[in-house]
C-alpha positions, 0 to 999 in steps of 0.5 A, spaced: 500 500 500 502 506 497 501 513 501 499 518 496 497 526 497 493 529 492 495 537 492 490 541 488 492 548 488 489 554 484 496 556 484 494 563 480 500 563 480 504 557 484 509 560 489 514 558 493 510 556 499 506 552 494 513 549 492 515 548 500 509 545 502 510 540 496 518 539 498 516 537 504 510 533 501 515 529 497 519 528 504 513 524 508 508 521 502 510 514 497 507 519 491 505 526 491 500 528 485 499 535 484 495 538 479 492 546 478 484 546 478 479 551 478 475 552 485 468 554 484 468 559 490 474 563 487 475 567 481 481 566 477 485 571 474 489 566 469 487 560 465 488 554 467 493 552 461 498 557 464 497 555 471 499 548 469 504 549 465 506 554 472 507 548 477 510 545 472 516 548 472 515 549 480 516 541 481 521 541 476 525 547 480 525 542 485 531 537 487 533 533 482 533 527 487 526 528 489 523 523 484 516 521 487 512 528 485 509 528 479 503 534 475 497 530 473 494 534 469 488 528 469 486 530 476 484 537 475 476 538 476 473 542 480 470 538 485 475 534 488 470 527 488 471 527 481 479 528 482 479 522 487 475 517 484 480 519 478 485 518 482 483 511 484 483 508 478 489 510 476 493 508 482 488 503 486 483 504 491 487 499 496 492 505 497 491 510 502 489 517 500 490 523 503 487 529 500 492 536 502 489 543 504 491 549 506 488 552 513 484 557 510 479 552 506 477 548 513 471 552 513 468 551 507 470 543 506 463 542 509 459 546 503 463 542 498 460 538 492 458 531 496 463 532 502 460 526 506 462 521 500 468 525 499 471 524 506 470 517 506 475 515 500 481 520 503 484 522 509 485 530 509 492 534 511 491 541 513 496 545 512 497 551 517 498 558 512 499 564 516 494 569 517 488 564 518 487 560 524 485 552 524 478 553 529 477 547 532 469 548 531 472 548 523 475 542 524 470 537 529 464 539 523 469 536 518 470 530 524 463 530 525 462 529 515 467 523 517 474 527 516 480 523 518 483 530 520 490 531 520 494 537 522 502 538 518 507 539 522 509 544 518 508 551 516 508 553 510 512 560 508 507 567 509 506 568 501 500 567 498 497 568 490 493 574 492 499 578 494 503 577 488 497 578 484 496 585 489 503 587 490 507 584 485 513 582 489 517 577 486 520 574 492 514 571 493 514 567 487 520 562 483 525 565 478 521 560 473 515 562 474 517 569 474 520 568 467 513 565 465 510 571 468 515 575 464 515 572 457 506 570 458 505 577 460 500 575 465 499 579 471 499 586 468 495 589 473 501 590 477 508 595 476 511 589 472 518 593 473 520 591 479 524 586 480 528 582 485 
């Protein structure tokens, strides 16, 4: 039985916490699958195809010694059911599942297409993220739907996709993804001529 962590992620754009927390995966998980997806409560700024091809060069920005972490665009759905049944036919439903979100999105999990369903298949690791707090009345109600919750013993660094689209700090994103920015003009509404 393998242990797989399925890492969904806006990434609009992926930055280097999203990179960090997929390090840190790649350390403690048999295979990681990670995929950008559109998330029916967000809007997003960049087409899906480019937020792909983003987290593509992130991963492979990543040690080269690293070799159980792969982009699975197959897995993008906006409803992670469907991205989890998915990822049963591909590996096998004997193997052990665990569905990896940040800290801000515990709260919303109970609003989630089927969530009773969705959390028997998977176990689920929140991500502690800066700025949003882990309520434990968020997480007794994802309990209580069946979730087999678990906190990381990790925290991601304290950078987020909205800042960058915000601000335009390129500290916050990979010298990759800053060149794919830079060479698909994307982001525009900030000052592009900042730089590192």
């Amino acid at each position: 039985m393998s242990r797989i962590a399925l890492f969904g992620t806006s990434a609009d754009p992926p930055t280097a916490a999203h990179q960090a927390i997929i390090r840190w995966l790649g350390e403690h998980y048999d295979r990681i699958a990670v995929w950008a997806s559109d998330n029916p409560m967000k809007s997003h700024q960049t087409p899906l195809s480019h937020r792909m091809r983003m987290l593509r060069l992130l991963i492979a920005d990543i040690d080269s010694d690293v070799k159980n972490i792969k982009l699975h665009e197959e897995l993008s759905n906006p409803r992670s059911l469907h991205t989890v049944r998915k990822a049963q036919e591909m590996w096998g439903k004997e193997n052990e599942f665990t569905l990896v979100v940040g800290s801000d999105l515990i709260a919303q999990m109970p609003k989630w297409y089927q969530i009773a369903e969705l959390l028997a298949q998977v176990k689920v690791l929140v991500v502690p993220r800066q700025g949003y707090t882990i309520a434990d009345d968020d997480l007794e109600e994802v309990r209580n739907l069946g979730g087999n919750c678990e906190i990381a013993d990790f925290q991601a660094p304290p950078v987020s996709s909205t800042a960058y689209r915000e601000q335009g700090d390129t500290n916050i994103i990979t010298q990759p993804v800053e060149d794919y920015i830079q060479q698909e003009h994307l982001y525009l509404c900030h000052n592009q001529a900042q730089t590192r």
